[in-house]
N, C-alpha and C positions, 0 to 999 in steps of 0.2 A: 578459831585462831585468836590468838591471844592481840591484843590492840598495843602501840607502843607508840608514847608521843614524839611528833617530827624534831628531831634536831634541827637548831637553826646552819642556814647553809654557809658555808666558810668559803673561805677561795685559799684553795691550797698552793703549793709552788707550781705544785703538775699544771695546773686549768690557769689559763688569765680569763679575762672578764670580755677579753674581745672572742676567746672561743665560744666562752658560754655565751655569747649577744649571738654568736653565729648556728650553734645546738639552739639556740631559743628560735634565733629565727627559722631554721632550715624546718626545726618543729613546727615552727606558725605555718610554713610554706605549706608543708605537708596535710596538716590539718584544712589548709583552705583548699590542696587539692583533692582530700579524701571529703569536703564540702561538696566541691563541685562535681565531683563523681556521684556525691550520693543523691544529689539533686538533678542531674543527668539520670541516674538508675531510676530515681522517682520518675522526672519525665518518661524515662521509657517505661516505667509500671503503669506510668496513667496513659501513654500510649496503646500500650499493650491491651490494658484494660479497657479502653476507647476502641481497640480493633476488636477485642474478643465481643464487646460489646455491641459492633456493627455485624461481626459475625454471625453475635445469636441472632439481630435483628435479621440479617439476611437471610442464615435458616429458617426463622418464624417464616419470613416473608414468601422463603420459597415450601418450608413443608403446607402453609396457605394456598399457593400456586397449585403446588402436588394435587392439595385435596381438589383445588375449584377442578386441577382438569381432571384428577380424579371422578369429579360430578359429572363435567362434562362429557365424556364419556362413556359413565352411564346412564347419561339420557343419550347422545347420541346412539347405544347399544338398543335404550327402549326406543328410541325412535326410529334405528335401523328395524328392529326387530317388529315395530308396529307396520311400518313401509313394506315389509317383508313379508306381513300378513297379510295385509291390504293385497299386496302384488299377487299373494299366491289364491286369495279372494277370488280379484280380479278374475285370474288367468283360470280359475278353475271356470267362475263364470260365463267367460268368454269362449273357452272349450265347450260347456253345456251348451251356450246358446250358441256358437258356431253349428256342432255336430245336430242341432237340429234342424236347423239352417239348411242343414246339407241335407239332412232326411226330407224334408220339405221339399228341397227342390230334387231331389230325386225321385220323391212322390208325382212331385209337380212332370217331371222330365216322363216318367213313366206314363201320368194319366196324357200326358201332347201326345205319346207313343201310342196308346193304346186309341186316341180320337185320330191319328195322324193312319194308324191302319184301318179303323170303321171306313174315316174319311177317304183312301186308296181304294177298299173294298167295294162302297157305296158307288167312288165315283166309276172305275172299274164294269162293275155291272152295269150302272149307268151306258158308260161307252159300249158295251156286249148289247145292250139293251138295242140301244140307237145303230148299234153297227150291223146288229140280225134285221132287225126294223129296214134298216136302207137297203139291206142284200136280199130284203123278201123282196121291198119297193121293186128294189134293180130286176131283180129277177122275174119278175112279173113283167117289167116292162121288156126285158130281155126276149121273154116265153110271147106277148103281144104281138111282138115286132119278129118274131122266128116264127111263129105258129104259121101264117098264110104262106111263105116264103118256101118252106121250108119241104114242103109236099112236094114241089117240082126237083127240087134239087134230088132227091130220094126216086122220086120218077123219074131221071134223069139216070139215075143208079141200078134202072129194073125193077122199080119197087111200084106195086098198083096198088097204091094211097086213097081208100074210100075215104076215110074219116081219119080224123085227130083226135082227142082227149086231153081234156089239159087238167094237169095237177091231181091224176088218176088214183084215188087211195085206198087201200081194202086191210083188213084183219082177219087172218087165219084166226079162228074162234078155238080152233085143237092149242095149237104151238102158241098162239096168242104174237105170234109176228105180224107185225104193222110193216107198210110198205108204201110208199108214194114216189109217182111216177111226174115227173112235168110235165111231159109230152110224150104220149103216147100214138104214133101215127101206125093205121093198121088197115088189113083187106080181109080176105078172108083164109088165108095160108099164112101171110108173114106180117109182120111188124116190126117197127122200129121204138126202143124208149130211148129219150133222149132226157140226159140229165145237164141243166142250163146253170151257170156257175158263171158269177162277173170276173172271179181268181181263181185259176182251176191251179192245185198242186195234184204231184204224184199221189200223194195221202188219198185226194178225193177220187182218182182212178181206182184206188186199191178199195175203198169204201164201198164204190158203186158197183164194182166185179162182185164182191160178194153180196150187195143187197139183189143182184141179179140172179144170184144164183138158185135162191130162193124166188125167185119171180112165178115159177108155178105152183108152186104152194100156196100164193096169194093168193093168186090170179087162176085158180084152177078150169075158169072157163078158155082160157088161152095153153090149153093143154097139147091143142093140136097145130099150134100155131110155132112157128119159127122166129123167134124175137129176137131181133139184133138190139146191139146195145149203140148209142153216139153218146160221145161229149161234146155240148157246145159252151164255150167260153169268152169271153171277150179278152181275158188275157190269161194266158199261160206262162206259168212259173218255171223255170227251172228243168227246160225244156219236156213238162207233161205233156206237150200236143205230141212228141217223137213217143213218149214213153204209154200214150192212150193206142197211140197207132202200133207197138210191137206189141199189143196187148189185146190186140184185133178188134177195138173200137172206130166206129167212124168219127174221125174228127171235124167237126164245122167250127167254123171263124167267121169272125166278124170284122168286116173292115171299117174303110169310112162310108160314111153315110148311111151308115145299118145294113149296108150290103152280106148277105152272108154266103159261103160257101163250103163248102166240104170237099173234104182229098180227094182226087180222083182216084179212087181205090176200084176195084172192085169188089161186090157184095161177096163172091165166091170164097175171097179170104179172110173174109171177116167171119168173127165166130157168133155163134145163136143159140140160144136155151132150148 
């Protein structure tokens, strides 16, 4: 562009000098409000620039935060994860040492069982022991106190009683049967055996029938002899004194005072080998 020097400024008829003071001033007006705008705009740039700037700091401050809990995190993860190990450690070792715990006392529970039945068995025989022991005792004293008594009563029966025998035992040497008698009262035609019992059950009526039945196979010098059979018992179970008696045994009892007695039966219905 080509440059052209300023003419000096004239005041024409059109313009007075009170308009151009008022275009000058309206100009200055304008100029100091396009001032204070631009200095307002500046304040807000260095605002703006003052927030943007609290901004980054804020984001610094929280992409910082992010990380720390970012870390924390994963160590809380390693420390869940160590906890987690530990725990399942534990729990396995608590399992092993539990479950053998239990084997233990299951060993342990078995061996009480297995000393807990010796222990039953031991004491068991024990009691068999002591309990055959006092029913010999008994019985012996029973067969004492019956043997003298016991010939009259039978003589009272029609029975002619030379002798007794007590606790009479023999072994067929063929068949190899053993046989013992308690009391054996006899003459020379008949006799009586008499099986002495403190508890007579039916069981021992049914034992003694058949040990009888065999009596001269034992006894074969009583071949020609008529052997009745008696039960004597101090107490009978479950009515065996009725069940000796339809069974054609003579039944003797015992009262008080060792007094003993037998049914009045007659010998006639009673059965003999």
């Amino acid at each position: 562009m080509e440059n052209t020097p300023a003419s000096p400024l004239s005041v024409s008829g059109s313009h007075s000098w009170e308009q151009l003071r008022e275009i000058i001033d309206s100009l200055t007006e304008q100029m100091k409000e396009t001032g204070r705008r631009m200095q307002e705009t500046d304040q807000l740039f260095k605002e703006t620039d003052r927030r943007m700037q609290e901004t980054d700091r804020l984001f610094k401050e929280t992409a910082q935060q992010m990380k720390e809990t970012d870390r924390r995190i994963q160590e809380n993860e390693q420390e869940f994860q160590k906890t987690k190990k530990e725990f399942q450690e534990n729990l396995a070792s608590y399992r092993k040492e539990t479950d053998r715990r239990i084997q233990e006392n299951d060993r342990l529970i078995q061996e009480h069982d297995r000393q807990l039945q010796e222990s039953r068995v031991e004491f068991r025989k024990q009691i068999k022991e002591i309990t055959n022991r006092f029913l010999s005792q008994s019985g012996h004293i029973v067969e004492g106190l019956m043997e003298p008594s016991a010939s009259n009563l039978f003589k009272d029966l029609g029975f002619n009683i030379v002798g007794c025998w007590k606790e009479m035992k023999a072994t067929n040497k063929q068949t190899q049967r053993r046989m013992e008698v308690d009391l054996f009262y006899h003459d020379t035609t008949e006799a009586v055996a008499v099986e002495v019992k403190i508890k007579c059950e039916k069981e021992d009526i049914d034992h003694f029938l058949e040990q009888m039945s065999h009596f001269k196979e034992v006894f074969p010098r009583y071949a020609d002899v008529n052997v009745y059979a008696a039960i004597a018992a101090i107490n009978y179970n479950r009515d065996a004194d009725k069940y000796a008696a339809e069974k054609g045994l003579f039944v003797i009892r015992v009262s008080d005072n060792d007094v003993f007695s037998v049914d009045p039966i007659s010998k006639d219905t009673r059965i003999y080998f």
